[in-house]
C-alpha positions as CSV (number, residue, x, y, z in Angstrom):
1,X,-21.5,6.4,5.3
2,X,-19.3,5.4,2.4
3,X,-18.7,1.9,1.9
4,X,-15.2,0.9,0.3
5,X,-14.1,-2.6,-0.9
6,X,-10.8,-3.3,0.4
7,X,-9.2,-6.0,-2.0
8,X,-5.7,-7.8,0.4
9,X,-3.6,-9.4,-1.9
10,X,-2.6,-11.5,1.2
11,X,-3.7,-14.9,1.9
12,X,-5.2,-14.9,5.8
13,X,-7.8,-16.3,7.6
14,X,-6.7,-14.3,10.6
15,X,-10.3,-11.6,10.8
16,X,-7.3,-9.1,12.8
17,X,-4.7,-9.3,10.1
18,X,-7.3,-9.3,7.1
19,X,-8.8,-5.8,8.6
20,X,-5.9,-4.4,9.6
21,X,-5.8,-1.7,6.7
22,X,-9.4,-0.9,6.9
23,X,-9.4,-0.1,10.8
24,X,-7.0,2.2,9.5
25,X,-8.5,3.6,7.0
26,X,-11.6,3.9,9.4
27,X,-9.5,5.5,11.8
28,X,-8.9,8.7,9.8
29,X,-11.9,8.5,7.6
30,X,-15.0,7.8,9.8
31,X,-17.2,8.7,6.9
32,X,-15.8,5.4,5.3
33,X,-17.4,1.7,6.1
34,X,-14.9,-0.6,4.8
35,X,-15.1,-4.1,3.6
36,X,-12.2,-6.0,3.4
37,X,-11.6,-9.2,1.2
38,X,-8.1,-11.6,0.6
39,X,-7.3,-13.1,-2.8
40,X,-6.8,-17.2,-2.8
41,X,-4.0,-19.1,-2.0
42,X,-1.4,-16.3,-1.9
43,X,-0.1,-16.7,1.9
44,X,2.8,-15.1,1.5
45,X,1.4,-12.1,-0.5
46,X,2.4,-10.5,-3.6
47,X,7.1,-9.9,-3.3
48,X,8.2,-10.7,-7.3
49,X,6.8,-10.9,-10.6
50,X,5.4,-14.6,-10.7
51,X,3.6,-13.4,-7.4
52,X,2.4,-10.7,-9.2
53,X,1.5,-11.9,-12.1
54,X,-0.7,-14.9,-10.5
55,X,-2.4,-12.4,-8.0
56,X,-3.8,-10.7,-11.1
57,X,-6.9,-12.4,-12.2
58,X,-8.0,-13.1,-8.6
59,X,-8.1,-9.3,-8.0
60,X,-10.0,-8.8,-10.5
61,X,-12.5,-11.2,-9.8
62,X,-12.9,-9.8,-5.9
63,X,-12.6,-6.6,-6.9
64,X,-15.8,-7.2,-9.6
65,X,-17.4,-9.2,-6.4
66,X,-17.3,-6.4,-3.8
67,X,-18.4,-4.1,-6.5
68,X,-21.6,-6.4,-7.1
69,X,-21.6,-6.1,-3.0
70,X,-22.7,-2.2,-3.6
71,X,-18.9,-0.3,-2.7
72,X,-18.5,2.5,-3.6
73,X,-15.4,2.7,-4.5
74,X,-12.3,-0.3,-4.5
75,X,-8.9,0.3,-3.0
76,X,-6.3,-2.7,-4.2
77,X,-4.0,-2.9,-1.1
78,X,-1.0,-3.6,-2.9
79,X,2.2,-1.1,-3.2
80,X,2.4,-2.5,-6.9
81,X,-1.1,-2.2,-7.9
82,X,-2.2,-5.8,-9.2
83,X,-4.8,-5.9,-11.5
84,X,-5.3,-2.1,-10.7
85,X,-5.4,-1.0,-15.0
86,X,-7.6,-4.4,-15.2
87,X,-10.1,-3.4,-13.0
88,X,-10.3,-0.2,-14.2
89,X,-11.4,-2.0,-17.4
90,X,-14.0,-4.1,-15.9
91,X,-15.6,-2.4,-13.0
92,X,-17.7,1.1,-13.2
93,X,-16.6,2.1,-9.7
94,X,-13.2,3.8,-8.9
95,X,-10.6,1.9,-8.5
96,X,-7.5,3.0,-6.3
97,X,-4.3,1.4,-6.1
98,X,-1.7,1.8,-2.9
99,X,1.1,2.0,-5.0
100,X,0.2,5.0,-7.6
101,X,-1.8,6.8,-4.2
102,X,1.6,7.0,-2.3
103,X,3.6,7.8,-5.6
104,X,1.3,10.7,-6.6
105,X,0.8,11.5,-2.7
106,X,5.3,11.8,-2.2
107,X,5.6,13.9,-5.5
108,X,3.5,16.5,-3.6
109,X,5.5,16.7,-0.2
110,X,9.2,16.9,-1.7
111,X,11.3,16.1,-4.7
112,X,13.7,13.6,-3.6
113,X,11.9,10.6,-2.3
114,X,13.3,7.5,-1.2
115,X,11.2,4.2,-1.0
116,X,11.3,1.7,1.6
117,X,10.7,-1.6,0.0
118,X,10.3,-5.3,0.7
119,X,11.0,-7.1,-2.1
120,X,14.1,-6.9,-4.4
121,X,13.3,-3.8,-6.1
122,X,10.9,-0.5,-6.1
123,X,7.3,-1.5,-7.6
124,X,7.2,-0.5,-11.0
125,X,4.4,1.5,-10.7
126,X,5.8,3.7,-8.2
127,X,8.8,4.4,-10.0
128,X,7.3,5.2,-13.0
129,X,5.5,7.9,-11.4
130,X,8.0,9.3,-9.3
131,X,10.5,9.7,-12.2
132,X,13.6,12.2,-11.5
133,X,12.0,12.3,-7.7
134,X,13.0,9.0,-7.7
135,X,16.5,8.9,-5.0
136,X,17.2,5.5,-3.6
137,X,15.6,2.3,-2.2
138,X,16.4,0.3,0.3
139,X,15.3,-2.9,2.2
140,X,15.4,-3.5,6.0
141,X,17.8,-6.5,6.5
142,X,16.0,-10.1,6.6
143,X,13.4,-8.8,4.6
144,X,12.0,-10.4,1.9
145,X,7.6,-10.7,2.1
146,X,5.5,-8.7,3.9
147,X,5.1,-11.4,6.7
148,X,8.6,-11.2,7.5
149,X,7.2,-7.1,8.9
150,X,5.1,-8.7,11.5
151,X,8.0,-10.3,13.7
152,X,8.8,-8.0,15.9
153,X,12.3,-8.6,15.8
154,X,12.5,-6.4,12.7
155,X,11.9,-3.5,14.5
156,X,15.2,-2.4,14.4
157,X,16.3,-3.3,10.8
158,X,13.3,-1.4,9.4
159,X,14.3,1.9,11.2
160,X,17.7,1.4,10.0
161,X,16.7,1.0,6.5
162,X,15.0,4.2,6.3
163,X,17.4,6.2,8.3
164,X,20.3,5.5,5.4
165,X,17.4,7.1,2.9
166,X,17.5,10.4,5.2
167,X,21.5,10.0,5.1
168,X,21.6,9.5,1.2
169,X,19.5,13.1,0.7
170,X,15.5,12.0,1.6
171,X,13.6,14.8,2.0
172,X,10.0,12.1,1.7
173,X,10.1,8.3,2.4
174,X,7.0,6.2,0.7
175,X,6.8,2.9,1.9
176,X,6.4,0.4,-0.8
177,X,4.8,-2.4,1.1
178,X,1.1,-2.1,2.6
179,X,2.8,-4.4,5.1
180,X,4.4,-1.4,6.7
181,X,0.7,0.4,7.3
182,X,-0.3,-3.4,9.3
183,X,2.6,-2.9,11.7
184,X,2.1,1.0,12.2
185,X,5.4,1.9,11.1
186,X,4.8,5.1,9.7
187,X,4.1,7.7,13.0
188,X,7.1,6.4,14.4
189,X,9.3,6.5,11.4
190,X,7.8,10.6,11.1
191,X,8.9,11.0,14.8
192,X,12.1,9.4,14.5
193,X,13.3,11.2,11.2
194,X,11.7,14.5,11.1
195,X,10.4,14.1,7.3
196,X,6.7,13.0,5.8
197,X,6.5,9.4,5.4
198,X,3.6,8.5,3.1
199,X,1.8,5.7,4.3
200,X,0.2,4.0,0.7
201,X,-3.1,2.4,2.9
202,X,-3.7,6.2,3.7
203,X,-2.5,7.2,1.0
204,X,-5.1,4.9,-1.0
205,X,-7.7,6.1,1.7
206,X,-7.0,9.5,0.7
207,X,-8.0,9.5,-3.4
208,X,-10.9,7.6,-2.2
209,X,-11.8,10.6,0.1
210,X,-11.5,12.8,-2.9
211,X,-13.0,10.9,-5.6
212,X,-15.9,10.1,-3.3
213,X,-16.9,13.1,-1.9
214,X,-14.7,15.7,-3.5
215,X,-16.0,15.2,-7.4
């Protein structure tokens, strides 16, 4: 058994919510144990720069924790990788972040990806490494943090968002938002559309696999 630190840039004191990703991650990886930790006082997650910029130093101080914990490896649960090159910097175990997994993960299924996001724009991160494959974004309506994913009511706004990125030419949606993996978006999407849909929690789950047990 594997264990993996699981760093949630989301403020919750809900035990479902905060081990959401890692039952997923468990799910498709039973070789994994995960551990899953939330950064301080960020209830409404990481959705702009200042958000972003904050979360930073607190990731790097749980990530540095759950390595002293004995993980294996750390995934940061964040589509826009926060604190993802500083940990790298600080911590001797591998360090994965959700946004570069799905990026590198969509270049491999087709060439014209578009991104389902939740804040105003695509992370940077994932842009940068998608590059020409790069097509179009687009945000479900009423949209704006990762909580807003959990009503139920948005059901129908997210499905419409990602059906105008088939229309525009999509041959590979990444969701840019962990949030999507915690409502279980992705099967359905896949179903619904007929094209991959990278999940970035599996994604993530997926360089861990390899750089665990692979190298």
């Amino acid at each position: 058994m594997v264990r993996i630190g699981i760093v949630r840039v989301l403020t919750t004191h809900d035990e479902g919510l905060l081990n959401a990703h890692g039952r997923l991650i468990e799910s498709h990886f039973p070789q994994f144990k995960t551990t899953s930790r939330c950064i301080e006082d960020q209830p409404e997650g990481i959705h702009d720069d200042r958000t972003k910029e904050i979360a930073v130093p607190k990731v790097v101080k749980l990530g540095r924790e759950l390595e002293a914990e004995g993980v294996s490896a750390l995934i940061v649960s964040c589509a826009d990788d926060p604190g993802v090159d500083q940990l790298r910097k600080t911590v001797k175990v591998p360090v994965i972040g959700a946004g570069s997994a799905a990026a590198s993960l969509a270049l491999s299924l087709g060439d014209r990806v578009g991104v389902l996001i939740v804040s105003d724009r695509t992370p940077d991160v994932v842009k940068k490494i998608l590059g020409k494959s790069f097509l179009a974004e687009s945000k479900p309506k009423g949209v704006t943090t990762t909580l807003d994913l959990l009503r139920k009511e948005e059901g129908a706004h997210l499905f419409s968002a990602a059906e105008q990125l088939k229309e525009k030419g999509a041959d590979v949606i990444l969701l840019a938002c962990t949030g999507y993996a915690t409502v279980g978006i992705a099967q359905e999407l896949r179903k619904r559309l007929g094209i991959p849909i990278v999940d970035p929690v599996l994604a993530s789950a997926l360089v861990t696999w390899y750089v665990t047990a692979a190298c």
